[in-house]
C-alpha positions in Angstrom: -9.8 2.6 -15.1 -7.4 5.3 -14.1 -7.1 7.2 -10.2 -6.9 10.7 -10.5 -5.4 13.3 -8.0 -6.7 16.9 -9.5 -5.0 20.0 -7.4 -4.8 18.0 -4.2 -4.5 20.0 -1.3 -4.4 19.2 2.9 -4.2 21.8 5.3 -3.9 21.4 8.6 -4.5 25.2 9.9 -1.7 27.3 8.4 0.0 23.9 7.4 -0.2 22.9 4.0 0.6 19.1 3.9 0.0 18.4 0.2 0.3 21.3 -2.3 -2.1 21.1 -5.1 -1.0 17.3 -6.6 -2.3 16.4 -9.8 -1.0 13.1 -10.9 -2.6 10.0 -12.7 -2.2 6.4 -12.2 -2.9 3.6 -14.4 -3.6 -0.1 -14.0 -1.0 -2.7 -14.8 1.8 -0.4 -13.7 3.3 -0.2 -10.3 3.4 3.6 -9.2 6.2 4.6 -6.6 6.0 7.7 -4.1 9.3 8.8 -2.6 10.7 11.8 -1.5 12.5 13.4 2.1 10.4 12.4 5.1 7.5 14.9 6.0 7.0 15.8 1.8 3.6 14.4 2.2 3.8 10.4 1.0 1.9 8.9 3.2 -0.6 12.0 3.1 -1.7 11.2 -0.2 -2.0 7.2 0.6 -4.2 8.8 3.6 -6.3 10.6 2.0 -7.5 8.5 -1.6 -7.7 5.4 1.4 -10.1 8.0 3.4 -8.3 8.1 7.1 -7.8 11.9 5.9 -10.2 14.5 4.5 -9.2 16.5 1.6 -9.1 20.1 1.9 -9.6 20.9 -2.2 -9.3 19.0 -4.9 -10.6 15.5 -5.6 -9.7 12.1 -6.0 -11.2 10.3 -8.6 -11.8 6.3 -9.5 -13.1 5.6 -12.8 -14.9 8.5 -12.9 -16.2 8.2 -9.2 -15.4 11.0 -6.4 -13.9 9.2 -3.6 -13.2 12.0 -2.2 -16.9 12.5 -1.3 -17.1 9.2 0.4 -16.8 7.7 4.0 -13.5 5.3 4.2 -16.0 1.7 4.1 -17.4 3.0 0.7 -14.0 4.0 -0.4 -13.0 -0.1 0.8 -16.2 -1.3 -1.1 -15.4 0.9 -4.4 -12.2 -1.8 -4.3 -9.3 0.3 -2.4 -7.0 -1.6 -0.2 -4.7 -0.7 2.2 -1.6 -1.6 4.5 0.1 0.6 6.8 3.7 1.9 8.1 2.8 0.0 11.5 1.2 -3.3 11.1 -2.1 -3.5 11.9 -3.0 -6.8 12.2 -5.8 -9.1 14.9 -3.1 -10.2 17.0 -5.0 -13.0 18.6 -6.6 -14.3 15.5 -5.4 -16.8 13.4 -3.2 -16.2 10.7 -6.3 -17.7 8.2 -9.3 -15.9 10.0 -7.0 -12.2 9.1 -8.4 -13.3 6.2 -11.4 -14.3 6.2 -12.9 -11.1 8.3 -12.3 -9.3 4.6 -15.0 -11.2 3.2 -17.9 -9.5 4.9 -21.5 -9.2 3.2 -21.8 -6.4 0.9 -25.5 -7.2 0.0 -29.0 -8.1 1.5 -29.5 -10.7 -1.0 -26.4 -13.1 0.4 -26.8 -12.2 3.8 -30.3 -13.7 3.6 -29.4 -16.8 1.3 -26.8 -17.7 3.9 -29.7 -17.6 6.8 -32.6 -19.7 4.4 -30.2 -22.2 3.3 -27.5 -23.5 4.4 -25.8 -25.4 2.1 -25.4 -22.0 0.1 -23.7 -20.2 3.4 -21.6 -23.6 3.4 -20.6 -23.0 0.3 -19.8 -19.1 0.4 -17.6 -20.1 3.2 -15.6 -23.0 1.6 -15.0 -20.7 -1.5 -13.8 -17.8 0.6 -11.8 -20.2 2.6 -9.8 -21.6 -0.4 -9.5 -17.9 -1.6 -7.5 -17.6 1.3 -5.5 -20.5 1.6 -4.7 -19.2 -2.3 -3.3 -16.2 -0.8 -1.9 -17.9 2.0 0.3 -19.9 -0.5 1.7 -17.3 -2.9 3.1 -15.5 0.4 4.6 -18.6 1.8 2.1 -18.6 4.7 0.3 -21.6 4.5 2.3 -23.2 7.0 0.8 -20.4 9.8 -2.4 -20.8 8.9 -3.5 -21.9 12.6 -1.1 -19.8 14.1 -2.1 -16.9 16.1 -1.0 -13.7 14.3 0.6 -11.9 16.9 2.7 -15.1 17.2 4.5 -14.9 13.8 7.9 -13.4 13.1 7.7 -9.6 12.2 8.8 -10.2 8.2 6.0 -12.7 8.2 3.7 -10.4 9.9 4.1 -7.6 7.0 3.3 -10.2 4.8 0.4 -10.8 6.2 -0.7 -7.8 5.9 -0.1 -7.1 2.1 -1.8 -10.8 1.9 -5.4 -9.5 3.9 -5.0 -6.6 1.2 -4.6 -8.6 -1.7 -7.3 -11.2 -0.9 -10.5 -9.4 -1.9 -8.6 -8.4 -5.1 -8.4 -5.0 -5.1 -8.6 -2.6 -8.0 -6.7 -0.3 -6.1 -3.4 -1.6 -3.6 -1.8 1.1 -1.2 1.4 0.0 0.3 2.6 2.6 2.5 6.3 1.8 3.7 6.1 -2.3 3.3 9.6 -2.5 3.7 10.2 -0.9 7.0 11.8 -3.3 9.5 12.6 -5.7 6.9 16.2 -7.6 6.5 18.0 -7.4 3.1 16.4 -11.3 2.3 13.2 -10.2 3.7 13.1 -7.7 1.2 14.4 -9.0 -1.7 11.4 -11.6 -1.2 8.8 -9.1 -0.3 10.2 -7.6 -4.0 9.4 -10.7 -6.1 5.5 -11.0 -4.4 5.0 -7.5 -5.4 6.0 -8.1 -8.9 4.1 -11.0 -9.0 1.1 -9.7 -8.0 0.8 -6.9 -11.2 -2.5 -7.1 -12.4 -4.0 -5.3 -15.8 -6.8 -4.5 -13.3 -4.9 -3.4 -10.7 -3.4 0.2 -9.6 -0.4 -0.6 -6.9 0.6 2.4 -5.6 4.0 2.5 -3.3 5.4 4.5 -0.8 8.7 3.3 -0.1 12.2 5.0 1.6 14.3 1.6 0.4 15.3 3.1 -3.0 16.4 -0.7 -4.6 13.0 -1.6 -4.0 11.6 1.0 -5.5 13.9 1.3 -8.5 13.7 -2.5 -9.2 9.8 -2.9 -9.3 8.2 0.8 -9.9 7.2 1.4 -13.6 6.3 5.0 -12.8 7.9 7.3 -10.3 6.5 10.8 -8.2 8.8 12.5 -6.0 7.2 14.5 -3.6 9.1 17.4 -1.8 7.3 19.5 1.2 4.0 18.8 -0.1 4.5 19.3 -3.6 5.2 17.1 -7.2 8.4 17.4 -7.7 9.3 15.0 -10.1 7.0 12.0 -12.4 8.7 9.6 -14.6 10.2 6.5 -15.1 13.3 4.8 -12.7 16.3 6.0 -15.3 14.9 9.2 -15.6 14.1 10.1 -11.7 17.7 8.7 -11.1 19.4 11.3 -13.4 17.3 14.2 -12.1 19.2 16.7 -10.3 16.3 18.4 -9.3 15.5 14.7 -6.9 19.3 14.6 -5.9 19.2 18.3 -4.5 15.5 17.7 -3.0 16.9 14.5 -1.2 20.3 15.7 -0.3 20.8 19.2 -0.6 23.5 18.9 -3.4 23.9 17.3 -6.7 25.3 14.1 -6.4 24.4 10.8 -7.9 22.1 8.0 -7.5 24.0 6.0 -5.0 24.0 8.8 -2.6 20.1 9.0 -2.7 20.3 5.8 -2.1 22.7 6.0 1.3 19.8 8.1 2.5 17.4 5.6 1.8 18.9 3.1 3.6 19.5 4.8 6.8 16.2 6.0 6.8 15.2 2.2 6.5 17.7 1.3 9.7 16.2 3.9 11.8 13.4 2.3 11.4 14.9 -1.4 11.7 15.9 -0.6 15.5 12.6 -0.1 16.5 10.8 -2.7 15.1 13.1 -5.7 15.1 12.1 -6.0 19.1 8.4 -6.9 17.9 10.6 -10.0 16.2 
C-alpha cells in the first residue's frame, strides 16, 4: 500500500496553490510536511482528504484514484482526518465523539441490527470497548461522560486525533496538531504519535513546531510556494541550505529554522489558549 501524489496541481484562477507535487508515501513511516506558511501544506492534506478538488494530477491509494471520489468515499477507502481548528460535537460526550465514527457501511449489518437484537447489542458493545481502547491510550478515559466542549483545549486536540485513530485508518492526516499546545502538551502529544506507527498505516504531518517534527518524522517534504522543495530524511533536510534559505531568506543553521518555528507556533498559542 503506498499514496501517490503524481504532478499535483491546485489553481485557484491565476493562483497556483500547489505546483505539480509528485511525492510517495509509505506505510510504517511517519511522513512530515513543513515549509513557510502559504507553500501549500495544508493544500495537499485538503485535497487527498477531498475538502479540495484537484486541478491535474491524481492522488492515488493502492492503486485507487481518490482523486475521482466524493470526500465520504475517500473516508470509507480508510482516510482520516484532523484539522488546524478543532472540529469536534461540542455538546456530546467525550465517548459518543467516538462512537458517531462507527456508522454502517453496508445493507447487510444495518438489517441484522433491525432483525435481531442481540446482534445490534453486540455491534454496539464491541464498538464501545473500541473506544474506551482509544479513550485509554490518550489518557481520556477519565472524560468519557464529559461533554466535549467542556474539556481543556490540549485535551480537546486529543480528542480529535483519538475520533481519527478509532476506525483505524490506513491513512492519518494531521494537519497542525500542535497548534495551541504547551511545551508538556506537546512533548505528550509526541510520544502518542509514535506510539501509534502502524505497518498498515500512512501518517502524514503537517507541522510548524520543528522539534516535533524532527523527533518523530521518518521522512521529510518541504514545500515552498507551492512547490517540492526538499524530500529526505530529518539529518539531511536539516543540513539543506536550500530549506534554510526557503525558511529564512539566508543560510543559517538548524536552530534558526527552528526560532521560526516556534514563533509561528506562539502566534498561534495567543489565540487559542482563550478556548482553554
Amino acid at each position: 500500500m503506498t499514496l501517490v501524489f503524481d504532478r499535483l496541481r491546485k489553481e485557484y484562477g491565476q493562483v497556483v496553490a500547489i505546483d505539480d507535487v509528485t511525492a510517495s508515501f509509505a506505510p510504517g513511516l511517519i511522513h512530515g510536511v513543513i515549509g513557510p506558511n502559504g507553500a501549500g501544506k495544508s493544500t495537499l492534506i485538503n485535497m487527498t482528504a477531498g475538502s479540495y478538488t484537484v486541478s491535474s494530477g491524481s492522488i492515488v491509494l493502492d492503486g485507487k484514484r481518490l482523486d475521482r471520489l466524493k470526500k465520504y468515499q475517500i473516508a470509507n477507502s480508510g482516510v482520516a482526518r484532523t484539522y488546524q481548528n478543532i472540529r469536534l460535537f461540542d455538546q456530546m460526550t467525550t465517548l459518543e465523539n467516538l462512537e458517531v465514527c462507527f456508522y454502517p457501511t453496508d445493507v447487510g449489518g444495518t438489517w441484522k441490527e433491525v432483525l435481531w437484537p442481540p446482534y445490534a447489542s453486540s455491534r454496539r458493545d464491541r464498538r464501545r470497548e473500541k473506544c474506551m481502547e482509544i479513550l485509554r491510550f490518550f489518557d481520556l478515559q477519565g472524560h468519557a461522560d464529559a461533554e466535549a466542549g467542556s474539556l481543556p483545549y490540549g485535551r480537546q486536540r486529543m480528542l480529535e486525533i483519538a475520533r481519527a485513530l478509532v476506525c483505524n485508518p490506513r491513512v492519518l492526516l494531521l494537519d497542525e496538531p500542535a497548534a495551541g499546545l504547551n511545551h508538556h502538551e506537546t512533548a505528550e502529544l509526541t510520544a502518542r504519535l509514535a506510539a501509534q506507527r502502524s505497518p498498515d498505516r500512512i501518517t502524514i504531518i503537517v507541522e510548524h513546531d520543528m522539534d516535533l517534527v524532527m523527533a518523530l518524522c521518518d521522512n521529510i517534504i518541504v514545500m515552498h510556494h507551492g512547490k517540492l522543495l526538499f524530500q529526505g530524511t530529518p539529518a539531511e533536510v536539516q543540513a539543506s541550505t536550500d530549506v534554510q534559505l526557503a525558511y529564512l531568506g539566508t543560510a543559517n543553521d538548524i536552530d534558526d529554522i527552528r526560532a521560526a518555528a516556534q514563533d509561528r507556533r506562539a502566534q498561534l498559542g495567543i489565540r487559542t489558549r482563550r478556548r482553554s
